[in-house]
CHARMM-style PDB file with segment names, atoms N, HN, CA, C and O in Angstrom:
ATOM      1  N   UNK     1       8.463  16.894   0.632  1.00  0.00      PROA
ATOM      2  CA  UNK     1       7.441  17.866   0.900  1.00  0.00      PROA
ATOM      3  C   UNK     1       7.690  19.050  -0.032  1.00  0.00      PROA
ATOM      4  O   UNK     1       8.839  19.295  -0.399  1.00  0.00      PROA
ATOM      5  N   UNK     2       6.719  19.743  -0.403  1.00  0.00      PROA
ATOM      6  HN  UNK     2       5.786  19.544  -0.104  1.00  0.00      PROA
ATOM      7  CA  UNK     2       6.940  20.790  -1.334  1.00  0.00      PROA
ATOM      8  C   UNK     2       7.436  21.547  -1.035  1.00  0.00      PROA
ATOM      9  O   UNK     2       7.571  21.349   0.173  1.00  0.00      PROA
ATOM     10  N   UNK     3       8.108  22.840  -1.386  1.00  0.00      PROA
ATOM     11  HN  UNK     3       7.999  23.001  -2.367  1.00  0.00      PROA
ATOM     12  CA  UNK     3       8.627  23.671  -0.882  1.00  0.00      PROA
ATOM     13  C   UNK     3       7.705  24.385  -0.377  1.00  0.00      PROA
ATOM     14  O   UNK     3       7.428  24.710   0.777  1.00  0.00      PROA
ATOM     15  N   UNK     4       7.296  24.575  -1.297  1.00  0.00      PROA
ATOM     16  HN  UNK     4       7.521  24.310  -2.235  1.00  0.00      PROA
ATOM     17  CA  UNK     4       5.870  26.380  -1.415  1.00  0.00      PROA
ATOM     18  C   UNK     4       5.195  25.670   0.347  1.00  0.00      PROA
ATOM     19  O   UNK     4       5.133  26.453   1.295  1.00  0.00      PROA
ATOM     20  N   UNK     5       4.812  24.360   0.503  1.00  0.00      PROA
ATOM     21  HN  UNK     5       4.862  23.724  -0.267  1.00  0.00      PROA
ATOM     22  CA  UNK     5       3.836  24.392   2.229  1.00  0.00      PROA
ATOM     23  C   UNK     5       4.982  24.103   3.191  1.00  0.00      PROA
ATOM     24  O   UNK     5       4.662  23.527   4.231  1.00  0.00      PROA
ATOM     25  N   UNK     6       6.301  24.417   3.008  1.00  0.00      PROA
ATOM     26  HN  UNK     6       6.561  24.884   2.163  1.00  0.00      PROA
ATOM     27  CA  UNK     6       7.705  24.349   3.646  1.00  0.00      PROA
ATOM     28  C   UNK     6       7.887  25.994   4.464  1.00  0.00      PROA
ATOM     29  O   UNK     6       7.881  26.242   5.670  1.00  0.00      PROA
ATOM     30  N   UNK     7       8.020  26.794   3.459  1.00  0.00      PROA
ATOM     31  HN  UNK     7       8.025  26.593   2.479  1.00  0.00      PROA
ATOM     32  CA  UNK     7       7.714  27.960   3.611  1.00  0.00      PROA
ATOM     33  C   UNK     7       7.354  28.708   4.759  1.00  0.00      PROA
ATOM     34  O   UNK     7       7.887  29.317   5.687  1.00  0.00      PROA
ATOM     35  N   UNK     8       5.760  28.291   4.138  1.00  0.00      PROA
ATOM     36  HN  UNK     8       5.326  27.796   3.385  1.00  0.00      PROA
ATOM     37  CA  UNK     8       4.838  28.809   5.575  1.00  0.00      PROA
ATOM     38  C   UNK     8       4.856  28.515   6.971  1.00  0.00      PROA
ATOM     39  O   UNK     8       4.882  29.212   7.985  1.00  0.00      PROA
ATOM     40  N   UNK     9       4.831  27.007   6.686  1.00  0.00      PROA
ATOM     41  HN  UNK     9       4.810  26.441   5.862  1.00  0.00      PROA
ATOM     42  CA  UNK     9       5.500  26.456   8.204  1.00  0.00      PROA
ATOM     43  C   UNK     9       6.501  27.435   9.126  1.00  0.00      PROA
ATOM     44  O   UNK     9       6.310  27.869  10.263  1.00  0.00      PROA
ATOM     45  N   UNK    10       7.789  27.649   8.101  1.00  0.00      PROA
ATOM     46  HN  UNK    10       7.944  27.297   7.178  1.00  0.00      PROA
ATOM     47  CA  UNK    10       8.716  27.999   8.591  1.00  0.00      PROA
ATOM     48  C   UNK    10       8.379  29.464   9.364  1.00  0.00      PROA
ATOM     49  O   UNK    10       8.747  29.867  10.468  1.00  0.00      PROA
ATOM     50  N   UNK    11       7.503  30.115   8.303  1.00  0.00      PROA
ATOM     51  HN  UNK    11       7.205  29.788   7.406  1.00  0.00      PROA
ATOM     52  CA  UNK    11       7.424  31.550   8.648  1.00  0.00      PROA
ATOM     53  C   UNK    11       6.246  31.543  10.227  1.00  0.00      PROA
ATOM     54  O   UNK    11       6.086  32.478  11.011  1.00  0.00      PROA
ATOM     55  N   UNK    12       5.705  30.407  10.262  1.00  0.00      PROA
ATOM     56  HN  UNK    12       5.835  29.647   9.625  1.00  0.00      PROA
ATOM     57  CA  UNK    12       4.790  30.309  10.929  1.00  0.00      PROA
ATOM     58  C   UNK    12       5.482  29.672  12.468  1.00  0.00      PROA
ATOM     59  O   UNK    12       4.941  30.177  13.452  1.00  0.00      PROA
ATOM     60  N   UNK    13       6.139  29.064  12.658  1.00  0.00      PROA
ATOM     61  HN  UNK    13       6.579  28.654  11.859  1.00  0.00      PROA
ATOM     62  CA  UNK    13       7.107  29.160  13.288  1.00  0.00      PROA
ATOM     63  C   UNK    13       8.502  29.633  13.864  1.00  0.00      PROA
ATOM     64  O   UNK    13       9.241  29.111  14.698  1.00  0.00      PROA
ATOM     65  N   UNK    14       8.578  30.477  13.334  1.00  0.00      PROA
ATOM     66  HN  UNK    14       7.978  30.900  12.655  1.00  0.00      PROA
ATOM     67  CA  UNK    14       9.382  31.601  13.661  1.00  0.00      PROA
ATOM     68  C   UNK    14       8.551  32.743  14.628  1.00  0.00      PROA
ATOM     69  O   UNK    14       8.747  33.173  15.764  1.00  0.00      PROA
ATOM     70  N   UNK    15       7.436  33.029  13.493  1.00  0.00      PROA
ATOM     71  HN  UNK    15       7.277  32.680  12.569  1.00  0.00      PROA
ATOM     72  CA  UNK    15       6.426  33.950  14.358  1.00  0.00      PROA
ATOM     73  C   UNK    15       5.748  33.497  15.658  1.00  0.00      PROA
ATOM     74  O   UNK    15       5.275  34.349  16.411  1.00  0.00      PROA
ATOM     75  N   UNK    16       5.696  32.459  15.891  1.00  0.00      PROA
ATOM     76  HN  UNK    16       6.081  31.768  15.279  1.00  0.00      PROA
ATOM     77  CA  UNK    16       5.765  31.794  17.028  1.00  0.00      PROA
ATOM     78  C   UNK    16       6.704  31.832  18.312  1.00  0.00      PROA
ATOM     79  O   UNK    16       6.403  31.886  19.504  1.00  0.00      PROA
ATOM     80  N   UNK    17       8.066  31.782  17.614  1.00  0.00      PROA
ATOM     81  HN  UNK    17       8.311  31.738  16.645  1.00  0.00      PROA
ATOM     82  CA  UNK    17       9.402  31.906  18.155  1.00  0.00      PROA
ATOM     83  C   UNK    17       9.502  30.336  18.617  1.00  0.00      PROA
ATOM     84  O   UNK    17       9.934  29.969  19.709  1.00  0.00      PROA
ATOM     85  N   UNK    18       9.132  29.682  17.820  1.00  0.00      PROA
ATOM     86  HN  UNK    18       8.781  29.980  16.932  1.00  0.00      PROA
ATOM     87  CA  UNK    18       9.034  27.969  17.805  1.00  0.00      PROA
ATOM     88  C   UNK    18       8.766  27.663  19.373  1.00  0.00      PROA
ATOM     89  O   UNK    18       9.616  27.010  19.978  1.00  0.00      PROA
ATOM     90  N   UNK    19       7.630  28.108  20.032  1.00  0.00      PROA
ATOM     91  HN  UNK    19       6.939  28.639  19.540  1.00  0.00      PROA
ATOM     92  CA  UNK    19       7.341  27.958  20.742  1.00  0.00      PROA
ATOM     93  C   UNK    19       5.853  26.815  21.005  1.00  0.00      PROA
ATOM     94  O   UNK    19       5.637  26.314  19.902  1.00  0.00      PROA
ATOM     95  N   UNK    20       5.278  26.514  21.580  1.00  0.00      PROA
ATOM     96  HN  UNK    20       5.453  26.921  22.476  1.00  0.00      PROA
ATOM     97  CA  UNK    20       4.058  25.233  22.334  1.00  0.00      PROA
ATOM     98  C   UNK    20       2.750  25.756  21.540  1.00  0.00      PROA
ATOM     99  O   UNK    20       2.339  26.877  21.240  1.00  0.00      PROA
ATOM    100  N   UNK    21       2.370  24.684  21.372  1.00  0.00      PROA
ATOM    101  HN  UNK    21       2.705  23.773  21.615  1.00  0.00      PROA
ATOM    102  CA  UNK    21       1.079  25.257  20.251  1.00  0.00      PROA
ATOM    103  C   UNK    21       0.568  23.820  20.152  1.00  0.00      PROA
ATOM    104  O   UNK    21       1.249  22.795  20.187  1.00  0.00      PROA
ATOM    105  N   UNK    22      -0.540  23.914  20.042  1.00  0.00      PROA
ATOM    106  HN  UNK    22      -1.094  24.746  20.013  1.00  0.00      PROA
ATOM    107  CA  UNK    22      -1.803  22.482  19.648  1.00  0.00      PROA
ATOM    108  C   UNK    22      -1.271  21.595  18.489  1.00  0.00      PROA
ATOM    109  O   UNK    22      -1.263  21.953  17.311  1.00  0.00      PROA
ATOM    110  N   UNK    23      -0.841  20.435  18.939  1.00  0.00      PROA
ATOM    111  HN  UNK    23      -0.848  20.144  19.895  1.00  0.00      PROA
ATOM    112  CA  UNK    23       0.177  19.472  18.073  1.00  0.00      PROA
ATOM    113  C   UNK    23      -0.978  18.391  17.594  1.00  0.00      PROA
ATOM    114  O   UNK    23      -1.649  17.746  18.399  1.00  0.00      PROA
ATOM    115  N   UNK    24      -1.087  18.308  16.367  1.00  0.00      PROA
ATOM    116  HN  UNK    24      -0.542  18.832  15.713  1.00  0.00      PROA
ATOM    117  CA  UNK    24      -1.573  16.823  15.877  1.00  0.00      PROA
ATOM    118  C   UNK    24      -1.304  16.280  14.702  1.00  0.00      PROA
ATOM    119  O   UNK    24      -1.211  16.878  13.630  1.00  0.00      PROA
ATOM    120  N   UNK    25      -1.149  14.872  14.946  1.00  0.00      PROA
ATOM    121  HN  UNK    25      -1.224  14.386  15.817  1.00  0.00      PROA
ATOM    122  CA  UNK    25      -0.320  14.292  13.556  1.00  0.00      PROA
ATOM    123  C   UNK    25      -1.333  13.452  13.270  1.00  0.00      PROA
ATOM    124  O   UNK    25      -1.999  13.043  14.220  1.00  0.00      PROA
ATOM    125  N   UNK    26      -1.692  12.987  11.824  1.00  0.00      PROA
ATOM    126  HN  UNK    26      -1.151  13.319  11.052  1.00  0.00      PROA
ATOM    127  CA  UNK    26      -2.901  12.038  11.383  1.00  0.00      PROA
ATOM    128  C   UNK    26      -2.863  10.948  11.827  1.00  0.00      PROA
ATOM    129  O   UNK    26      -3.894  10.312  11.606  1.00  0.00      PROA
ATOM    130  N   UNK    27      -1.734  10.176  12.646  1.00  0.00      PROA
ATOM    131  HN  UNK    27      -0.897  10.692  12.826  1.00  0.00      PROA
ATOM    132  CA  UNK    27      -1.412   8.897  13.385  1.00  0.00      PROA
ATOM    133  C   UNK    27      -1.930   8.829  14.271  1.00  0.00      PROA
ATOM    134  O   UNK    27      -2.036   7.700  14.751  1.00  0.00      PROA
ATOM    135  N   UNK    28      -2.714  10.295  15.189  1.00  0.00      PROA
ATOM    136  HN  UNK    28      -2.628  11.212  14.799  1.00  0.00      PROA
ATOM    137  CA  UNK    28      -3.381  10.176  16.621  1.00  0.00      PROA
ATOM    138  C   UNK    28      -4.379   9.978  16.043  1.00  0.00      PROA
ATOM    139  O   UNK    28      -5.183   9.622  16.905  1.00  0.00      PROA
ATOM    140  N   UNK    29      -4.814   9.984  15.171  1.00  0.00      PROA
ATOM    141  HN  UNK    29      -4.161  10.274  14.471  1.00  0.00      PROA
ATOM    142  CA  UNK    29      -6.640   9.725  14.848  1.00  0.00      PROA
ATOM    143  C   UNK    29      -7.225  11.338  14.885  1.00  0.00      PROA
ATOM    144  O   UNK    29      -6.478  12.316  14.885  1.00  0.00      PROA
ATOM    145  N   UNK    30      -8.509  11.395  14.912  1.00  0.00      PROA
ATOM    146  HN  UNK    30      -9.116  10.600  14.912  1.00  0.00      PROA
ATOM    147  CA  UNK    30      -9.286  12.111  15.293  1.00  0.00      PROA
ATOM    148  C   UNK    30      -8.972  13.803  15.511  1.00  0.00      PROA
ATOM    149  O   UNK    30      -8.855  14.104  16.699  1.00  0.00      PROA
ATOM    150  N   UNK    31      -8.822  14.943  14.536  1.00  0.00      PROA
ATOM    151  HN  UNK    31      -8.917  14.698  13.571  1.00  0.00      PROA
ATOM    152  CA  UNK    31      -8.330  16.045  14.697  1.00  0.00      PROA
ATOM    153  C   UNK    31      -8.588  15.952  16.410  1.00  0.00      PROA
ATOM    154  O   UNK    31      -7.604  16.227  17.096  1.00  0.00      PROA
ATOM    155  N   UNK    32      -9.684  15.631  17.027  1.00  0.00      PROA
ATOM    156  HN  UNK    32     -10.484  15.408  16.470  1.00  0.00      PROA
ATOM    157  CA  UNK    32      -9.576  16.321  18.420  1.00  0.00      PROA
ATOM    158  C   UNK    32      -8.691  15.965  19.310  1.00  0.00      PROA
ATOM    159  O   UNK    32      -8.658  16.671  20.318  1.00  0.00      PROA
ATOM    160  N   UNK    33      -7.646  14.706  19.227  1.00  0.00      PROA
ATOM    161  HN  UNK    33      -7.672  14.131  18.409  1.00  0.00      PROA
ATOM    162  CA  UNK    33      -6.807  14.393  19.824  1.00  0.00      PROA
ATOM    163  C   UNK    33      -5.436  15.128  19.399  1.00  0.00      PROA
ATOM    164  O   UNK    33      -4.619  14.730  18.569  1.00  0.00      PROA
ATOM    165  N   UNK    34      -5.382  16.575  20.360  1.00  0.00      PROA
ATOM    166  HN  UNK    34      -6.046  16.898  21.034  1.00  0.00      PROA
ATOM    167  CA  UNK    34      -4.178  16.986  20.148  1.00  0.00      PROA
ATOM    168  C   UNK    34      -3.388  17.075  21.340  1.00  0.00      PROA
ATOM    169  O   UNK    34      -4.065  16.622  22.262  1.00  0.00      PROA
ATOM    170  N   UNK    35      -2.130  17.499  21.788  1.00  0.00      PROA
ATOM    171  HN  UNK    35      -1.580  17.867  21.039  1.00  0.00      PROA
ATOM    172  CA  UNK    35      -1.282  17.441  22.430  1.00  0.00      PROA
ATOM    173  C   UNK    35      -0.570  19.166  22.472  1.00  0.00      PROA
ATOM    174  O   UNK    35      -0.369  19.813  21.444  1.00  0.00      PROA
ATOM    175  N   UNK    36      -0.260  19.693  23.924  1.00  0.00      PROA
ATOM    176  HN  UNK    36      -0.423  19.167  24.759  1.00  0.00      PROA
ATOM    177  CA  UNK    36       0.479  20.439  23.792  1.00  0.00      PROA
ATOM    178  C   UNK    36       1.606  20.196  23.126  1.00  0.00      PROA
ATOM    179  O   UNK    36       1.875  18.998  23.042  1.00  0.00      PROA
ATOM    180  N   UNK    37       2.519  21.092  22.515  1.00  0.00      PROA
ATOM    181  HN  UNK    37       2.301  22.066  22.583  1.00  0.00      PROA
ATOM    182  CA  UNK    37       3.725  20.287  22.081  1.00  0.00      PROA
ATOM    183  C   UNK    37       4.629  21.230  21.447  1.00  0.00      PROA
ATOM    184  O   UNK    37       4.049  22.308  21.319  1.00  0.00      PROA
ATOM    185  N   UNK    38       5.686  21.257  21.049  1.00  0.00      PROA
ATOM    186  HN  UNK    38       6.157  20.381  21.153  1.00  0.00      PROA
ATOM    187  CA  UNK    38       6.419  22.214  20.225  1.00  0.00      PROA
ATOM    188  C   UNK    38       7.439  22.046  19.120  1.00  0.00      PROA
ATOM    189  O   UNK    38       8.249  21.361  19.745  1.00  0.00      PROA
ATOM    190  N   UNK    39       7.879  22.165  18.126  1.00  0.00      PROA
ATOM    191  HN  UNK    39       7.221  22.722  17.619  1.00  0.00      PROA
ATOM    192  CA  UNK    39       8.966  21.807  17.309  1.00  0.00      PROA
ATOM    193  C   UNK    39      10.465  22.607  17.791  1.00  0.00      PROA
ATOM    194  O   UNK    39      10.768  23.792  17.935  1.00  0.00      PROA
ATOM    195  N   UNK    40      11.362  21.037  17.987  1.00  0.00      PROA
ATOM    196  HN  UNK    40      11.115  20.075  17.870  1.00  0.00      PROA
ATOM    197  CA  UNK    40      12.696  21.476  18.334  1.00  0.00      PROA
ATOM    198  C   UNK    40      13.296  22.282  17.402  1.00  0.00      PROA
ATOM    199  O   UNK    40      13.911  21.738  16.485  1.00  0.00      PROA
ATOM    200  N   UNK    41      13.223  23.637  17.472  1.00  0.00      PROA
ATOM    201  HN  UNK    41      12.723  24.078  18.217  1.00  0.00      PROA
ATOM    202  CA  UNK    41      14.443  24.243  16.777  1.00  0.00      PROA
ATOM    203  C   UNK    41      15.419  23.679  16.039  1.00  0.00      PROA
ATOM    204  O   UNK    41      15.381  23.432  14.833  1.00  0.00      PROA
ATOM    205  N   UNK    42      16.752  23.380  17.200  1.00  0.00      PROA
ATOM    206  HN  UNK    42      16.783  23.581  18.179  1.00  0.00      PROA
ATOM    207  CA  UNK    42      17.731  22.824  17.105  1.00  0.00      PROA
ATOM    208  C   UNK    42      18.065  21.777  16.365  1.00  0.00      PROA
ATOM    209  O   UNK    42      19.225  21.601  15.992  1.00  0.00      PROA
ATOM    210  N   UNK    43      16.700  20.654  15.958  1.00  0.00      PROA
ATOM    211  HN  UNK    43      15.758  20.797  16.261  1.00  0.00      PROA
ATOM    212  CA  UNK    43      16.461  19.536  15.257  1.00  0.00      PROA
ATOM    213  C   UNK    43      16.069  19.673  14.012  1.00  0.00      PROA
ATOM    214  O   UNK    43      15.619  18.743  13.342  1.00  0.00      PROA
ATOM    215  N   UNK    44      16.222  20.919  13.588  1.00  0.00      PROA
ATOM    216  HN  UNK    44      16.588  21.673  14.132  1.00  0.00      PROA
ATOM    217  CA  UNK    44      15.231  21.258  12.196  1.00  0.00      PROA
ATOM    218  C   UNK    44      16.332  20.961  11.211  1.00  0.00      PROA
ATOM    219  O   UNK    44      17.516  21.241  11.402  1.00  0.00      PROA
ATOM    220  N   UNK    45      15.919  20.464  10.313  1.00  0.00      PROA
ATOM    221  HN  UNK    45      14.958  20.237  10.158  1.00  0.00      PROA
ATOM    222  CA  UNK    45      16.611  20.393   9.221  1.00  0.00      PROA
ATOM    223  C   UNK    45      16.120  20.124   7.559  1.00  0.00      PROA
ATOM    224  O   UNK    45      15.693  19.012   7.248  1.00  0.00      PROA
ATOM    225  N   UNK    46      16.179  20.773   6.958  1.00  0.00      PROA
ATOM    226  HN  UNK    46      16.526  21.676   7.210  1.00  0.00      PROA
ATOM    227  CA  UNK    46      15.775  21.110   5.503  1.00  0.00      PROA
ATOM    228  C   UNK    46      16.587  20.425   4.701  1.00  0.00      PROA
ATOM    229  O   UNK    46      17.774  20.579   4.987  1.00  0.00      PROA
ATOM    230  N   UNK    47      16.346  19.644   3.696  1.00  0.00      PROA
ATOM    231  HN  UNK    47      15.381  19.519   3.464  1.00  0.00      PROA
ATOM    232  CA  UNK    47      17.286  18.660   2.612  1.00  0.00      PROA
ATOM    233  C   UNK    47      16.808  18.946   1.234  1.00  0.00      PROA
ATOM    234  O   UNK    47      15.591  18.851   1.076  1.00  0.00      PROA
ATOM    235  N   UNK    48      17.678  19.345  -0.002  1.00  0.00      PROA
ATOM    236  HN  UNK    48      18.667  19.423   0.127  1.00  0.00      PROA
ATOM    237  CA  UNK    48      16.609  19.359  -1.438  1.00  0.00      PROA
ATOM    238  C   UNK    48      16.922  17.428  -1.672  1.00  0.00      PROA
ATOM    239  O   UNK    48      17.766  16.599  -1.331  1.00  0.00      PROA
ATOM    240  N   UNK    49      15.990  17.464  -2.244  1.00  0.00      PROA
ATOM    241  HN  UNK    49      15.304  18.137  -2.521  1.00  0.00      PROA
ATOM    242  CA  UNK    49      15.465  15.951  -3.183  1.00  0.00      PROA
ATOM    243  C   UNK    49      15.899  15.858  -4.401  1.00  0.00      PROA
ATOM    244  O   UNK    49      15.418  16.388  -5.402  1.00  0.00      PROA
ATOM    245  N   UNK    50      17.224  14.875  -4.280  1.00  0.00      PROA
ATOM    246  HN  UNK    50      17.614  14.443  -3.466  1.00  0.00      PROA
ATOM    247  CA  UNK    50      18.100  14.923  -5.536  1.00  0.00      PROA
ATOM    248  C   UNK    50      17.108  14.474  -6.494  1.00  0.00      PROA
ATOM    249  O   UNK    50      16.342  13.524  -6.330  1.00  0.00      PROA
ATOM    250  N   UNK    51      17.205  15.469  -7.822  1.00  0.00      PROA
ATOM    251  HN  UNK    51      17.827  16.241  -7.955  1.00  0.00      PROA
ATOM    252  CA  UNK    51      16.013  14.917  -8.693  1.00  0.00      PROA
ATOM    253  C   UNK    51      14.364  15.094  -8.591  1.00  0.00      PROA
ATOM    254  O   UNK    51      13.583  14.285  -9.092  1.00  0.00      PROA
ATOM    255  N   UNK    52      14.039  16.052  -8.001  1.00  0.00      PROA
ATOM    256  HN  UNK    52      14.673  16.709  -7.594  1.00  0.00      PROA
ATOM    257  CA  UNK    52      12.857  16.248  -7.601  1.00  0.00      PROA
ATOM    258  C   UNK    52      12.935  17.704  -7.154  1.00  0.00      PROA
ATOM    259  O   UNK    52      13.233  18.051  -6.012  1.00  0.00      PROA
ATOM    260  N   UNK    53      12.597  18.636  -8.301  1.00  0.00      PROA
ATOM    261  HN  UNK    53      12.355  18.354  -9.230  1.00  0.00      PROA
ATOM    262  CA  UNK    53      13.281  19.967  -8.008  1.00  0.00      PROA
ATOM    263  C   UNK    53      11.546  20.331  -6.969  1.00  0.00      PROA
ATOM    264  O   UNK    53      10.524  19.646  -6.939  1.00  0.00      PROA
ATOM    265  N   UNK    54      11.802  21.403  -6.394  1.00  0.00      PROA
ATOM    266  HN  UNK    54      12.632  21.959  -6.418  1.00  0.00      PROA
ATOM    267  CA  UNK    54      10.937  22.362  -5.510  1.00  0.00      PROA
ATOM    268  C   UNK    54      10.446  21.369  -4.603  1.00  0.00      PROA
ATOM    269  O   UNK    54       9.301  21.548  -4.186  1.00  0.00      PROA
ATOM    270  N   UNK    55      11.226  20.115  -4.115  1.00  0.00      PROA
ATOM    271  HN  UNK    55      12.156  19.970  -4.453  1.00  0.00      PROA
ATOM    272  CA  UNK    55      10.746  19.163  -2.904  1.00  0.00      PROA
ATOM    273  C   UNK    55      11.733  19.318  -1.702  1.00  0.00      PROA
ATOM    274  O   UNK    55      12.879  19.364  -2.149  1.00  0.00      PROA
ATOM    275  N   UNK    56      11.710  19.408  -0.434  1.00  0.00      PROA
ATOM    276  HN  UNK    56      10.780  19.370  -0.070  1.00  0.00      PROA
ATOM    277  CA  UNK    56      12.672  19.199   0.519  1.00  0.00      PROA
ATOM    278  C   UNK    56      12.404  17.926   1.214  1.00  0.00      PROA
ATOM    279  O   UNK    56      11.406  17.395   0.725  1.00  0.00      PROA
ATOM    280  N   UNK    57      12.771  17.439   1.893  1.00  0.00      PROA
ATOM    281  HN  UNK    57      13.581  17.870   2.291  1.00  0.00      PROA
ATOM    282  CA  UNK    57      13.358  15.984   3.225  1.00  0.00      PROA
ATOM    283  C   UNK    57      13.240  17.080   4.313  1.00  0.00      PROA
ATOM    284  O   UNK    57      14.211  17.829   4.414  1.00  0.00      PROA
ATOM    285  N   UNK    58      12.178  17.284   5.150  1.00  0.00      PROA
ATOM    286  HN  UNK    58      11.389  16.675   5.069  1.00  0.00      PROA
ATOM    287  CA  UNK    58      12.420  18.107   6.593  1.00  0.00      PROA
ATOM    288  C   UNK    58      11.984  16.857   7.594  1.00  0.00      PROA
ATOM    289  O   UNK    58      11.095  16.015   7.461  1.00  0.00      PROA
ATOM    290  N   UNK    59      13.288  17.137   9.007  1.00  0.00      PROA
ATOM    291  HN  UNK    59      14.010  17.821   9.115  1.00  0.00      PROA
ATOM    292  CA  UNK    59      13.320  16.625   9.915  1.00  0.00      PROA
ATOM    293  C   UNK    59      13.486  17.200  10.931  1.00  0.00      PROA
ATOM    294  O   UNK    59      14.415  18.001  11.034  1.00  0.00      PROA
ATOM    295  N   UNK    60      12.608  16.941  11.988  1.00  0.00      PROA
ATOM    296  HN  UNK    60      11.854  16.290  11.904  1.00  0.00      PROA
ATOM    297  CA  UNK    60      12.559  17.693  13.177  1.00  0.00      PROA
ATOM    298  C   UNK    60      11.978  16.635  14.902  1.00  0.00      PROA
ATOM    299  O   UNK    60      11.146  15.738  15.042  1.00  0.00      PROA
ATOM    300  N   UNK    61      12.582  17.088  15.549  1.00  0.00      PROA
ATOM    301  HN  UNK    61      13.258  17.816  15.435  1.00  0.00      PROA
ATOM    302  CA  UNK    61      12.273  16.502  16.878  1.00  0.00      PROA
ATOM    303  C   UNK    61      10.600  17.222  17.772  1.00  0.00      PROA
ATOM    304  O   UNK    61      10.616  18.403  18.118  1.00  0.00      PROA
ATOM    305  N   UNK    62       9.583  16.531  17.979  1.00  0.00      PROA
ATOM    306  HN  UNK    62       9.570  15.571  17.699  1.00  0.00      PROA
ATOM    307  CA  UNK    62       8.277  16.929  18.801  1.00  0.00      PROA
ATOM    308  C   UNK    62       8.817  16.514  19.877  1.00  0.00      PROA
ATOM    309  O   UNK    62       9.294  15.388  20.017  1.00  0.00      PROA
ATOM    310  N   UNK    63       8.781  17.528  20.856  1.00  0.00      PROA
ATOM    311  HN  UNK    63       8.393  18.442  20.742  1.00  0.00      PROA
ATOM    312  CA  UNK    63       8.507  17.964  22.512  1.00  0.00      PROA
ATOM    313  C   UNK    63       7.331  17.897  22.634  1.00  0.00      PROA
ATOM    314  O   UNK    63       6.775  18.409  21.662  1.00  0.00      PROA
ATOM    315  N   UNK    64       6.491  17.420  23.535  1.00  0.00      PROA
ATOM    316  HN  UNK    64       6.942  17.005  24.325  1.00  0.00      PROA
ATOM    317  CA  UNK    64       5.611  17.489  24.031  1.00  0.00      PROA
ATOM    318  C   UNK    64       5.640  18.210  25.633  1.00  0.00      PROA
ATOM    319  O   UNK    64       6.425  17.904  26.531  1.00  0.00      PROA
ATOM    320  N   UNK    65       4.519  19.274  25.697  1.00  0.00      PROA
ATOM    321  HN  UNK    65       3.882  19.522  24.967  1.00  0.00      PROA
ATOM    322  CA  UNK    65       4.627  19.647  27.106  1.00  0.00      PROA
ATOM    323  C   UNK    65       4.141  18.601  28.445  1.00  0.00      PROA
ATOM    324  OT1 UNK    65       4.263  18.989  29.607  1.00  0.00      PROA
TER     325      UNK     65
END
């Protein structure tokens, strides 16, 4: 994933305080199928991409409420 839409996320979740917010991933189909839900903190993790400068590997755990 790029860095530069890594970023925002991050800042955008913080300002949140990684708290429950309208979850949808393109696998549910249909933007209108969303889910309460939240990103685990604790599970976050940022990786650079050996060889692929300004890319990260982010991994994280979805809670659902």
């Amino acid at each position: 994933m790029p860095l530069s839409k890594v970023e925002p996320l991050e800042v955008h979740l913080r300002s949140i305080v990684w708290g429950y917010g309208d979850w949808w991933y393109r696998d549910f189909g249909d933007e209108s199928n969303t889910v309460r839900a939240r990103i685990d903190a604790a599970s976050w993790t940022k990786t650079r991409v050996q060889g692929v400068p300004g890319y990260v590997q982010v991994s994280f755990r979805v809670i659902e409420q």
